[in-house]
C-alpha positions in Angstrom: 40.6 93.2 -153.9 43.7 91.5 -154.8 45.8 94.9 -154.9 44.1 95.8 -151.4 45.6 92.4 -149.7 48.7 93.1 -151.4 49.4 96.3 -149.5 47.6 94.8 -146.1 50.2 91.8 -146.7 53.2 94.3 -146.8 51.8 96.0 -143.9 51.6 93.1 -141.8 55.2 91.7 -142.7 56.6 95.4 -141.8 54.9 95.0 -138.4 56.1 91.6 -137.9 59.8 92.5 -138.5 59.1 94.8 -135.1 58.0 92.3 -133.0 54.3 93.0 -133.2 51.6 91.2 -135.3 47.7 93.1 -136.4 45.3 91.5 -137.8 44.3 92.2 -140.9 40.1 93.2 -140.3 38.7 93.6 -143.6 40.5 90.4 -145.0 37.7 88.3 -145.8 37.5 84.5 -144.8 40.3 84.4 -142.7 41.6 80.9 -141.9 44.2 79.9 -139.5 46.0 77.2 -141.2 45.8 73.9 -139.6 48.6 71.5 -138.7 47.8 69.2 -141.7 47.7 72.2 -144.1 50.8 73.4 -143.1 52.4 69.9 -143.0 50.8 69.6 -146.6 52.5 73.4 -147.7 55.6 71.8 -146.4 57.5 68.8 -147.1 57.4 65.7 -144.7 60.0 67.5 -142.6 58.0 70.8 -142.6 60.5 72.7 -145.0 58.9 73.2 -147.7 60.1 70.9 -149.7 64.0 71.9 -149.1 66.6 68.6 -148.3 68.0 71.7 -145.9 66.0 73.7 -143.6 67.2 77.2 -144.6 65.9 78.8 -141.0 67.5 76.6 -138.6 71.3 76.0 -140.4 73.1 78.8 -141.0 75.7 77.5 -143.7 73.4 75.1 -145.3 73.4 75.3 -149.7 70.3 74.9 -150.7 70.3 72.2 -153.3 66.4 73.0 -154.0 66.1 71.1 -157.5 66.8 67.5 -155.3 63.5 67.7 -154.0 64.1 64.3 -151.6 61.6 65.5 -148.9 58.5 63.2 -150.0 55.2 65.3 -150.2 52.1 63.6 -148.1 49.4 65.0 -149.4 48.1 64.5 -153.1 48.1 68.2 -155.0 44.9 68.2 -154.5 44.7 68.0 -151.2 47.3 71.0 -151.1 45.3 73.1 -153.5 42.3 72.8 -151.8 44.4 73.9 -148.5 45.3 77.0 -150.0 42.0 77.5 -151.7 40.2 77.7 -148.2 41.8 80.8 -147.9 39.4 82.7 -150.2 42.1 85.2 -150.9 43.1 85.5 -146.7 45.6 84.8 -145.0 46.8 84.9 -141.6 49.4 83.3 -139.7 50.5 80.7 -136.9 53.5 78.8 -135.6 54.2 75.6 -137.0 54.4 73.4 -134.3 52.5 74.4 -131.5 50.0 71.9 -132.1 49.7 67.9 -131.6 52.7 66.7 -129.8 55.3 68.7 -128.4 58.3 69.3 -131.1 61.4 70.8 -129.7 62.8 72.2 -133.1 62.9 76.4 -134.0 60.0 76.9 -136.7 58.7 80.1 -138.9 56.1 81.5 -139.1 54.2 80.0 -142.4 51.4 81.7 -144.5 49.8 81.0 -147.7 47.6 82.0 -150.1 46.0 80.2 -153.5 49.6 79.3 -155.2 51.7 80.9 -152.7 53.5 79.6 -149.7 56.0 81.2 -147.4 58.1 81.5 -143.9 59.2 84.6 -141.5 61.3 83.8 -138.9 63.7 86.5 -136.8 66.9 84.8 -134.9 68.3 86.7 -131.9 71.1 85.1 -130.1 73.5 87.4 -127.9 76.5 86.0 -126.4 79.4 86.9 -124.5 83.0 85.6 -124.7 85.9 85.2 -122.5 89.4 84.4 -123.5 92.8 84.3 -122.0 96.3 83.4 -123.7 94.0 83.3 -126.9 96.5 85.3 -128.9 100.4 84.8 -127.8 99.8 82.0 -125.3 101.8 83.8 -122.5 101.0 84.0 -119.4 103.9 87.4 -119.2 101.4 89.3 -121.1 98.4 90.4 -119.1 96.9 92.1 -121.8 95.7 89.0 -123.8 92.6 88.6 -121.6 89.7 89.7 -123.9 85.8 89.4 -122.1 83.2 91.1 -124.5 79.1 90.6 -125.4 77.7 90.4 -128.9 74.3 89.9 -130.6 73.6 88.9 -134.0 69.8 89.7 -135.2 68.8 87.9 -138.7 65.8 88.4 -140.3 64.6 85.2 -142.8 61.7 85.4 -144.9 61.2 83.0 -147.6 58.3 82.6 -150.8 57.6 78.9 -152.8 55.6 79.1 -155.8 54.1 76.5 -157.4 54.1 72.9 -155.1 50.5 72.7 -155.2 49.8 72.7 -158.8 53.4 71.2 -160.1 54.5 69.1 -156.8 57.3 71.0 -156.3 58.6 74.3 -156.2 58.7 75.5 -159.2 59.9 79.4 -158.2 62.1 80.1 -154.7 63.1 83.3 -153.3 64.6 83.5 -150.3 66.7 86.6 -148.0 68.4 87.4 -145.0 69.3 90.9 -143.0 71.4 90.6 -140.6 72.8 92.7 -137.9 76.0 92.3 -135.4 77.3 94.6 -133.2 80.1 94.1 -130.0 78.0 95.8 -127.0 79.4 98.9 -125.9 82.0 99.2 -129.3 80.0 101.0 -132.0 83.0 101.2 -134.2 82.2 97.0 -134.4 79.2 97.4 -136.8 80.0 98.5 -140.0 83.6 100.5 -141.1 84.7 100.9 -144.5 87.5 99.8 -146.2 91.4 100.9 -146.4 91.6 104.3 -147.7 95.2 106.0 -148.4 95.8 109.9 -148.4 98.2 111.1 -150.9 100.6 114.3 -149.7 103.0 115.7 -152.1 103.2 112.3 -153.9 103.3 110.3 -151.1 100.8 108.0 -149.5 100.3 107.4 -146.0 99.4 104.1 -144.6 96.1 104.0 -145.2 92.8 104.7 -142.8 88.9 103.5 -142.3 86.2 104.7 -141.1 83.1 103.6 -139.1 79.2 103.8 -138.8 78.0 104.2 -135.0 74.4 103.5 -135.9 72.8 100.2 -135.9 72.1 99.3 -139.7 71.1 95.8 -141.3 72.6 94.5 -144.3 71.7 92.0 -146.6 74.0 88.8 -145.9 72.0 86.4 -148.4 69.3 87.0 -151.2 68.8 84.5 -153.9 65.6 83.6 -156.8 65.5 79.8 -157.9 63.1 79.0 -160.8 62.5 75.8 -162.9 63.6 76.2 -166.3 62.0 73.2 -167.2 58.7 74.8 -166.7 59.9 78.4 -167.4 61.0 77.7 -171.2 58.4 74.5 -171.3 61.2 72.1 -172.0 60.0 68.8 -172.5 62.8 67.4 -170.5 62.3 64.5 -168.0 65.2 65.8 -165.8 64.7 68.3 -163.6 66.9 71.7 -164.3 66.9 74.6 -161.7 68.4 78.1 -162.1 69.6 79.9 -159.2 71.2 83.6 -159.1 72.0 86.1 -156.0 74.2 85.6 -152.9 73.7 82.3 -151.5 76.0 79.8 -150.1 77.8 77.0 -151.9 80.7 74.5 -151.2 82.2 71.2 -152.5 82.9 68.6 -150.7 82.9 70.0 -146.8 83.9 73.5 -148.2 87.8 73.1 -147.5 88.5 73.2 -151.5 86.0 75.9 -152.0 83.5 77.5 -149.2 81.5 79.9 -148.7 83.3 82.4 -146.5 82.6 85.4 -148.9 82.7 88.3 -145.9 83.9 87.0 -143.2 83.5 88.5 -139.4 87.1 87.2 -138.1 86.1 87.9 -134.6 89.0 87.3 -131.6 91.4 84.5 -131.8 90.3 81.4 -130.7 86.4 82.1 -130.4 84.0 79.9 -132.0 80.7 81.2 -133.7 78.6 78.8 -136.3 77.1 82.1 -138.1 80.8 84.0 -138.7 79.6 84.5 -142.5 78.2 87.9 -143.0 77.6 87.8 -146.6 78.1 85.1 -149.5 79.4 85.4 -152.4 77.0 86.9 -155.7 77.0 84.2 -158.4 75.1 81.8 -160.4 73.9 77.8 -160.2 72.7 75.4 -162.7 71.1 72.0 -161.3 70.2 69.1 -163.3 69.0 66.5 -161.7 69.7 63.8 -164.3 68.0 60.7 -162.5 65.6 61.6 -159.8 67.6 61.4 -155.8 70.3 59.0 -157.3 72.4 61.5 -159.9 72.7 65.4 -160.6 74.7 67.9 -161.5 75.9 71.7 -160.5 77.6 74.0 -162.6 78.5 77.3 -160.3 80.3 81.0 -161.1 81.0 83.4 -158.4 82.3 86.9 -158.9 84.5 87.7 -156.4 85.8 91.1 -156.9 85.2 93.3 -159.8 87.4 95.9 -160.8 86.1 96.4 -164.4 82.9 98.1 -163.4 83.6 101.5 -164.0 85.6 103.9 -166.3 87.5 105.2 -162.7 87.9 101.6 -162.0 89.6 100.6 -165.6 92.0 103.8 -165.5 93.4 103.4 -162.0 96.9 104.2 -162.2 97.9 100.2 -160.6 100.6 99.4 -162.8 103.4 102.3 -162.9 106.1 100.7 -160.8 105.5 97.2 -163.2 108.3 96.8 -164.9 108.0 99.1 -168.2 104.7 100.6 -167.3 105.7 103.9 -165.8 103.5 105.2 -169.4 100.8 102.9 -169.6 100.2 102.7 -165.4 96.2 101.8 -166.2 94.6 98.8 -164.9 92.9 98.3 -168.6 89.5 96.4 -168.8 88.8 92.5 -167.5 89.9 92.1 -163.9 87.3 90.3 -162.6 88.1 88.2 -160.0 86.1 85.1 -160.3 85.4 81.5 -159.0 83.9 78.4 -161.4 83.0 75.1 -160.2 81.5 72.0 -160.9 80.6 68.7 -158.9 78.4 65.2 -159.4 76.3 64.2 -156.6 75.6 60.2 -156.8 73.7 58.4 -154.8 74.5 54.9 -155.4 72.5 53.6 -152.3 69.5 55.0 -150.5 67.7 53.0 -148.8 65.9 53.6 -144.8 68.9 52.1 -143.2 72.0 52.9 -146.1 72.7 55.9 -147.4 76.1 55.8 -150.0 77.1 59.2 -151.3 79.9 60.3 -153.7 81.2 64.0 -154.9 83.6 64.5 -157.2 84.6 68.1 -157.7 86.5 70.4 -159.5 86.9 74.6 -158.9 88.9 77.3 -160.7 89.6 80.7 -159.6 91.2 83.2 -161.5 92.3 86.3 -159.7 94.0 89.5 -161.6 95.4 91.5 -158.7 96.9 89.5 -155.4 99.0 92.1 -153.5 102.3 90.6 -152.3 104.2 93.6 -151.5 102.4 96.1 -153.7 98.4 96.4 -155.2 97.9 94.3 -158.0 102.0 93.2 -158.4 100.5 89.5 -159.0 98.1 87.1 -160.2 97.0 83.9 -159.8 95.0 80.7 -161.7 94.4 78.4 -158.8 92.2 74.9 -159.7 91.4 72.4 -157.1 90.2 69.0 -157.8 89.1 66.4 -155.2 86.2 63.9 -154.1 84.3 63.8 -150.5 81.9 61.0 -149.8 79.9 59.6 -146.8 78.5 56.4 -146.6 75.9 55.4 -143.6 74.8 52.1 -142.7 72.8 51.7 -140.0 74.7 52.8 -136.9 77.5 53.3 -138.7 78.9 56.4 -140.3 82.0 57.5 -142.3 83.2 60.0 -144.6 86.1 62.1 -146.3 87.0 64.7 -148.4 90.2 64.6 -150.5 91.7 67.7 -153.0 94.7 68.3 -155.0 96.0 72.4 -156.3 97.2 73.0 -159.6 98.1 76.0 -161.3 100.2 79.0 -161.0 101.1 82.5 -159.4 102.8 85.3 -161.8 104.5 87.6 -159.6 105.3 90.3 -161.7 108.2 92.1 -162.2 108.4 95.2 -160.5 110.3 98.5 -159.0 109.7 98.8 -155.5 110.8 102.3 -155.6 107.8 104.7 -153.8 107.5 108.5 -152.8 108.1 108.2 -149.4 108.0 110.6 -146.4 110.5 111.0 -143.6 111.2 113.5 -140.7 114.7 114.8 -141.1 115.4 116.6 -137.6 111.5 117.9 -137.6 111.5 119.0 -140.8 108.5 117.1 -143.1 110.7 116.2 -146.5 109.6 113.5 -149.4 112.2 110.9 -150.9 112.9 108.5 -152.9 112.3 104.9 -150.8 114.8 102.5 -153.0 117.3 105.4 -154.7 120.2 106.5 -152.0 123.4 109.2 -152.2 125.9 106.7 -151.2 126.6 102.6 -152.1 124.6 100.4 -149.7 126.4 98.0 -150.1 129.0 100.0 -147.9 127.0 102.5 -145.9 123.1 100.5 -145.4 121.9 103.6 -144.0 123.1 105.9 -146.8 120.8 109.0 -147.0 118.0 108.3 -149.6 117.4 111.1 -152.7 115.4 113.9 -152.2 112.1 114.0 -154.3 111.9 117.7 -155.9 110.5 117.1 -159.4 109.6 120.9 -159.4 113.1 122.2 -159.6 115.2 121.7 -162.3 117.7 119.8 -160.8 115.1 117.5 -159.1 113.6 117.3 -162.6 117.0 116.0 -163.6 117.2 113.0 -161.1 114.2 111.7 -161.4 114.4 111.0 -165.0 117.7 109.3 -164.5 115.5 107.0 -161.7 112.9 106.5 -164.2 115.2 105.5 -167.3 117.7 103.4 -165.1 117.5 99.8 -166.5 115.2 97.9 -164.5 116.5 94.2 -163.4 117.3 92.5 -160.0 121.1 92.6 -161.3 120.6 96.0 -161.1 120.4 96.6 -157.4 122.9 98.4 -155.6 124.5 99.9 -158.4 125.4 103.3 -159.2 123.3 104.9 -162.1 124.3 108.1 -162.1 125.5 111.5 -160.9 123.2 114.9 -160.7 123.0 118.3 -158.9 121.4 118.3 -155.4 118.4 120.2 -155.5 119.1 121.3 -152.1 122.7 122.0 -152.0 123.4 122.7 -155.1 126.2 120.2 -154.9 127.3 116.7 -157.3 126.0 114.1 -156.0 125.9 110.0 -156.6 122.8 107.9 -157.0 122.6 104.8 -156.3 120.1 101.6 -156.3 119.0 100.2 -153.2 119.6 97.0 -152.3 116.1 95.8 -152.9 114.8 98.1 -155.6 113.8 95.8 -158.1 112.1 92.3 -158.2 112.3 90.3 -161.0 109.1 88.4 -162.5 108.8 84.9 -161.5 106.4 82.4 -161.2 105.0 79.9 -158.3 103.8 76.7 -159.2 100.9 75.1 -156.8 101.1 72.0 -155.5 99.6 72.0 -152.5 97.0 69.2 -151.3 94.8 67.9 -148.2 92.6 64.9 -147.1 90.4 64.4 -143.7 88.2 61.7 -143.1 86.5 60.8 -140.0 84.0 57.6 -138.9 81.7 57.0 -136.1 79.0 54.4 -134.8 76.0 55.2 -132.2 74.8 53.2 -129.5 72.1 53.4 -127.4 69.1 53.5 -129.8 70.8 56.4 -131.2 71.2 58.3 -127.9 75.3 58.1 -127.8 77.8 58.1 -130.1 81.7 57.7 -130.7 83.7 59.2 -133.4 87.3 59.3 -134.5 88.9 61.1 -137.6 91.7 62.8 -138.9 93.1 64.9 -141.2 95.9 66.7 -143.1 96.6 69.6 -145.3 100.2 70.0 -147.2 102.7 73.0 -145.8 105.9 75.3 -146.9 107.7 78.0 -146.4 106.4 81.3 -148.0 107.7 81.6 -151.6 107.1 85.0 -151.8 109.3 85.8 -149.1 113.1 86.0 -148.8 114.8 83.9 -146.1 118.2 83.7 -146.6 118.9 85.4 -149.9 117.0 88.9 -150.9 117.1 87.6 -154.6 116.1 84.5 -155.0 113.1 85.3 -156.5 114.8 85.1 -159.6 114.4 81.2 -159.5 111.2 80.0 -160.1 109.6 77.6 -157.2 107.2 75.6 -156.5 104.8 75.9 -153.4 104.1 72.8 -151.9 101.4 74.5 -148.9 97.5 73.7 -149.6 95.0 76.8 -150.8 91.7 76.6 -150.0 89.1 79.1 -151.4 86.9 81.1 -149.0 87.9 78.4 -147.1 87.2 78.3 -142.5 86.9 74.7 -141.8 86.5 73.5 -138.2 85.7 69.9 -138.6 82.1 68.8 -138.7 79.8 67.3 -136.4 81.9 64.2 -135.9 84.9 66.0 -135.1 85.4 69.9 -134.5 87.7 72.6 -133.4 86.8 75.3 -131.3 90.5 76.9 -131.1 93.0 76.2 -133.4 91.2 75.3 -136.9 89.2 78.1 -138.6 91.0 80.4 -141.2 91.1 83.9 -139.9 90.9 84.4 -136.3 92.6 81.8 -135.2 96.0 81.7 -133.3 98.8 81.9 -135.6 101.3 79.6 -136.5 104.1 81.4 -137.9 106.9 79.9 -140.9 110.6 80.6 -140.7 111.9 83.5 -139.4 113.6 85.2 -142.2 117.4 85.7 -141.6 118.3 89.6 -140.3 121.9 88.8 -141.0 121.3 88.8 -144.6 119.6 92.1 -145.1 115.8 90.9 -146.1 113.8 93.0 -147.2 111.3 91.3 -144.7 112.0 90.0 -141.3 108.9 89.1 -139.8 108.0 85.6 -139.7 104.8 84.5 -142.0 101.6 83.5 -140.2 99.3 81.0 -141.3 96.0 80.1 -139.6 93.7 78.6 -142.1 93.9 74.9 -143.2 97.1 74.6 -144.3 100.7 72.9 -142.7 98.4 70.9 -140.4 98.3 67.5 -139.5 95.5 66.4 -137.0 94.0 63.4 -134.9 91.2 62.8 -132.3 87.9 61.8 -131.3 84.9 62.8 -129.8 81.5 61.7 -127.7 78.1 62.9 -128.7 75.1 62.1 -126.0 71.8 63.0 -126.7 69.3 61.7 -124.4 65.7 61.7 -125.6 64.0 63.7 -122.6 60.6 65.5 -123.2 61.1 68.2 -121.1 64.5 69.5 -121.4 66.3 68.3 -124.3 70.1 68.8 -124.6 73.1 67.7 -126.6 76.4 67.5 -125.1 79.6 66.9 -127.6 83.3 67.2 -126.4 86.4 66.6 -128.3 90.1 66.0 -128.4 92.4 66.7 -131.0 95.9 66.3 -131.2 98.2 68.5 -133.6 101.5 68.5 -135.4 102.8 70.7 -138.5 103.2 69.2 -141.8 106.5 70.8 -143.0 109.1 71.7 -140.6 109.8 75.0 -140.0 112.9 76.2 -137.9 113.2 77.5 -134.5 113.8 80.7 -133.1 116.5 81.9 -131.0 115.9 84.3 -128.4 119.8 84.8 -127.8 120.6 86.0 -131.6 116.9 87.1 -132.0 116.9 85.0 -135.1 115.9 81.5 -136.2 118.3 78.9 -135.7 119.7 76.3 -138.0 117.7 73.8 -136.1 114.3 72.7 -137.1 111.8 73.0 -134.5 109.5 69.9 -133.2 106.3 69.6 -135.4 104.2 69.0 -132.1 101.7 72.1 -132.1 99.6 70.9 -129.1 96.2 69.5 -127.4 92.6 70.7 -127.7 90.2 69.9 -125.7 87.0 71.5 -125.9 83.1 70.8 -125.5 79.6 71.8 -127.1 76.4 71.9 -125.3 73.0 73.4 -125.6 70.0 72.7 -124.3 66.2 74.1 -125.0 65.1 76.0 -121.9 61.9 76.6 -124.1 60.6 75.3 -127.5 62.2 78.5 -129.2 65.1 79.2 -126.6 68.2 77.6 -126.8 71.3 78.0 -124.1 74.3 77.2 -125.4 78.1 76.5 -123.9 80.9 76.5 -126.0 84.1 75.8 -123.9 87.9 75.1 -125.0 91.4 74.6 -123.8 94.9 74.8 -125.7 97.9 72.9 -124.4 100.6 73.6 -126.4 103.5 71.3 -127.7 107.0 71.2 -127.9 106.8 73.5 -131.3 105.6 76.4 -129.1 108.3 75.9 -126.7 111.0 75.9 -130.0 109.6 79.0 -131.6 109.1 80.8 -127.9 109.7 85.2 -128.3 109.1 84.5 -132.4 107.7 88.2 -133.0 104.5 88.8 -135.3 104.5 92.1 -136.0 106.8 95.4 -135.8 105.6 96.3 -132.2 106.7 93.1 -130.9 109.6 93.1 -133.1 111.0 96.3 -131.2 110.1 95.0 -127.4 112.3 92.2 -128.2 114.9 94.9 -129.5 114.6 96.2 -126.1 115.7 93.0 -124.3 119.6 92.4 -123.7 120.3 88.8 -124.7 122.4 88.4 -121.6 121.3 87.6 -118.6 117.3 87.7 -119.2 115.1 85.6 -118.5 112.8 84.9 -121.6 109.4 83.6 -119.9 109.4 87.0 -118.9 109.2 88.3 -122.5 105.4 89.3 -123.4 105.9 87.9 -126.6 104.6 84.1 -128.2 105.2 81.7 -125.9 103.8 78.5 -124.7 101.6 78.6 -121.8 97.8 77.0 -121.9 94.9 79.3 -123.5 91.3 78.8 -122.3 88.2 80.3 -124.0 84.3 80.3 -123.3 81.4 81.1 -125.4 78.0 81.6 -123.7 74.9 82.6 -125.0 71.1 82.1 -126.2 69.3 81.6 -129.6 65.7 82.5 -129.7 64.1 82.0 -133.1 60.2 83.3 -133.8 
């Protein structure tokens, strides 16, 4: 009997997760479970037993060995619930009965020991945007309209609250699914793939799946080792392993943006995770809500997993590892953390809350120029707390970087490709005919290491001493392969970068307060915050060398890191890591022959002071509840950064005004139905005097050559589609139905 319901159980899910729901006929006994059963399956809060709902927040952690939710009904009361099943099940929606409740629920089944929830979330949208990207009005192209829907499938299974009074085993999953509406090449695409030909590899290309697939974005198994190993402990100690969310503090030092979805600049979306990050989590809960513990791993990326993976030729251009080019065993890039939670108050009207955290990521291979030419040991410490009394509320979250970057030291010579008056011919990239120090367009060396001749050269390119002091020096004289005729060869300029180290130093604080009037109905908040800035270290401003001094970076570095704010206080536009509009450093200097001279961006939290406030009204109507929350915030940069010329086309010896702009934006939703939510996300840009100092700065090689195209007489520069400093609007509509 028990193997029959089994399969009649998997059944029924299957058909649930397509939108239609059999019952079961030869299930004996069936009972529709109550209200007062379900309430007593649940916690108080009707989440079984969780401090965080896992179905209606999509970045909660789920801290599930704090079991704060009280339980109402004595265990026997809940085993005799489940017990009334006689080995049936069948299901309801929590809710639906008794008073009207305005909140998403599951669907929730038990049977004898067992509890669980199934709930699917569908919530399309469509985005507008305009300026979003370069804030100029001259360029009609950055107006971006486009529809999206996000499907996530939830299904969670407790074991054990009835006989133990909490759960003693947790598994929970999600499947998710996104796709841009008319763009099938938005669902799924690979990742960078480069094409070698005759030696030399192209730029690189992906790929993409057309069909609509589901993957997993979270799956995690919680268990009590207390009661798994019988440990007479008083203390309670949970295990937790599988991709799941976790952050310290308000996930600025460490987050949990594993895979992210960076969508279009300047659009908000609470659910932009797509997957977290696989790892484990030990809880200890030394005295019972007031003090516990969490020790955490993550492994980011693993690149020892495999015999191909270990022997990957990485390392050949590294300075004296043209024999030994394999990437050897160990690089594992991974994450540890650990953080106290205190409670040193908790009482109905005062809740005082401290977290003092520390995190540690160790990554082999960073790419600065090249795969794998550095490596990092980053460790953040800080402390967030919030403290509630009454109608008053306030927190903050503080953190400090140490460690270091290695950049190692390396040959940037490459097999490159060029087209010599149509005819296809392979070089070498950083080894020229002539001295480049007189001719900077001297012809570059022709790769032929099947002739003799070419043989020749390219072990004099491979033996040359390799050091910085090297560069633009002549290292010797050979036959060309083509000509047959004595030729010179020279170092470039740039061939070789010296090892040197970075020194992190970067920190941040925000902290924000509010107070609600109104029997809890309106509220006013203020905060503020502030995350450390500099220039790039790892790129060459003025001098192409001057890596050979060792620096310090002073800018902040958070870990998986896309922090808007929180509900006192949040950015729709400018805040958020990836996706957000840029804010580019110094323009390196073209007159000094850098190897680089694009401007770097940053977007994430980082070089960013900020100020504002915000309203939150929430009036308590039966019928049609809504929320409506706007906010202002004010913006400067932390360290100056210079401004940009449009005459020479290069930064000037000015420092631009720190002044990044004004954000006003607003959040409201309302529930047109008990499971359908409407929601309007809205948001405008004004930008500062900064904008207006860094106006034509160009972000990438396209926009570098359509301001090559403009003569710097005579011109007018509004008209150049490049940054600028106009206003940007954007506008997120959509709905959330949860079942």
């Amino acid at each position: 009997m028990k193997r029959q319901w089994f399969f009649q159980f998997l059944l029924s899910m299957w058909l649930i997760s397509n939108g239609v729901l059999f019952a079961v006929e030869d299930m004996k006994s069936a009972l529709v479970l109550n209200q007062d059963a379900l309430s007593s399956l649940s916690g108080a809060d009707g989440t079984l037993g969780r401090p965080y709902d896992v179905f209606n927040n999509d970045n909660a952690e789920f801290d599930l060995a704090n079991q704060e939710a009280p339980i109402n009904n004595t265990v026997a009361e809940s085993y005799a619930a489940i017990e009334a099943t006689k080995e049936g099940v069948d299901f309801s929606l929590q809710g639906q009965t008794g008073k009207k409740n305005f909140t998403q629920e599951a669907i929730v089944f038990g049977w004898k020991n067992l509890t669980g929830k199934f709930q699917i979330k569908f919530k399309p949208e469509t985005f507008f945007a305009r300026n979003a990207n370069l804030l100029n009005n001259a360029n009609q192209a950055d107006f971006v309209q486009f529809s999206r829907s996000t499907l996530d499938l939830n299904f969670a299974l407790d074991y054990g609250k009835d006989c133990y009074g909490y759960n003693v085993v947790d598994f929970f999953m999600t499947m998710r699914n996104k796709s841009t509406w008319g763009n099938p090449e938005s669902i799924v695409r690979s990742t960078l793939t480069k094409i070698k030909t005759l030696e030399s590899l192209d730029s690189g290309h992906v790929h993409f799946i057309t069909r609509q697939l589901m993957w997993i974005r979270e799956l995690w198994f919680n268990f009590s080792v207390n009661d798994a190993l019988n440990l007479p402990f008083s203390s309670k100690v949970f295990f937790m392993l599988g991709a799941f969310p976790f952050e310290l503090g308000r996930g600025i030092a460490l987050g949990s943006a594993y895979a992210v979805n960076p969508g279009i600049l300047g659009f908000f979306s609470d659910n932009t995770i797509d997957q977290y990050a696989f790892g484990y989590k030990l809880n200890a809960e030394f005295v019972p809500n007031k003090l516990s513990l969490d020790l955490y791993g993550a492994i980011l990326q693993n690149k020892g997993d495999s015999f191909s993976a270990t022997g990957e030729k990485i390392y050949g251009q590294q300075y004296h590892r043209l024999i030994t080019p394999a990437r050897g065993p160990g690089h594992v890039d991974f994450a540890l953390a650990t953080r106290l939670k205190w409670f040193p108050k908790k009482t109905e009207c005062t809740t005082i809350s401290f977290e003092p955290y520390l995190v540690y990521n160790n990554n082999p291979e960073q790419t600065i120029e090249f795969l794998a030419d550095a490596s990092s040991r980053l460790a953040t410490a800080g402390m967030s707390a919030e403290i509630v009394y009454k109608n008053f509320e306030v927190g903050f979250d503080g953190a400090k970087n140490f460690g270091e970057q290695l950049v190692l030291g390396w040959d940037r010579n490459v097999i490159d490709r060029q087209n010599r008056k149509g005819v296809f011919t392979v070089v070498n990239s950083q080894v020229v005919t002539e001295d480049p120090s007189i001719n900077p367009k001297a012809p570059n060396v022709v790769y032929a290491p099947t002739d003799p001749a070419g043989k020749n050269i390219q072990k004099i390119i491979d033996t040359s001493a390799q050091d910085v002091s090297q560069n633009g020096l002549l290292i010797g004289t050979a036959i060309d392969p083509q000509t047959g005729l004595p030729i010179n060869l020279y170092n470039g300029l740039h061939r070789f970068r010296n090892s040197y180290r970075n020194k992190l130093l970067g920190w941040m604080f925000v902290g924000d307060a509010a107070y609600w009037f109104c029997d809890r109905t309106f509220r006013i908040a203020a905060g503020a915050g502030v995350a450390s800035g500099d220039e790039d270290p790892n790129k060459d401003i003025n001098n192409p060398n001057d890596s050979k001094v060792d620096g310090d970076y002073k800018g902040f570095i958070g870990l998986q890191e896309i922090y808007t704010g929180n509900d006192r206080l949040q950015s729709v536009f400018l805040l958020g890591g990836a996706g957000r509009i840029p804010r580019p450093l110094t323009t390196p200097s073209q007159a000094s022959q850098v190897l680089v001279t694009l401007p770097t961006v940053v977007s994430g939290f980082t070089n960013i002071v900020y100020a504002g406030g915000s309203l939150l009204w929430t009036p308590k109507f039966e019928s049609k509840p809504f929320k409506l929350r706007p906010n202002i915030l004010f913006y400067w940069q932390q360290h100056a950064t210079k401004k940009f010329d449009l005459a020479t086309k290069m930064s000037s010896t000015e420092y631009a005004r720190n002044f990044l702009g004004v954000e006003l934006n607003s959040f409201f939703d309302v529930n047109l139905l008990k499971e359908l939510k409407l929601f309007v996300v809205g948001s405008v840009f004004i930008p500062g005097a900064h904008y207006t100092d860094i106006k034509g700065t160009p972000l990438n090689r396209d926009q570098e050559k359509i301001l090559d195209n403009y003569d710097p007489t005579g011109f007018n520069g509004d008209a150049i589609p490049l940054l600028g400093d106009d206003a940007a609007y954007t506008l997120n509509i959509g709905l959330e139905y949860r079942f």
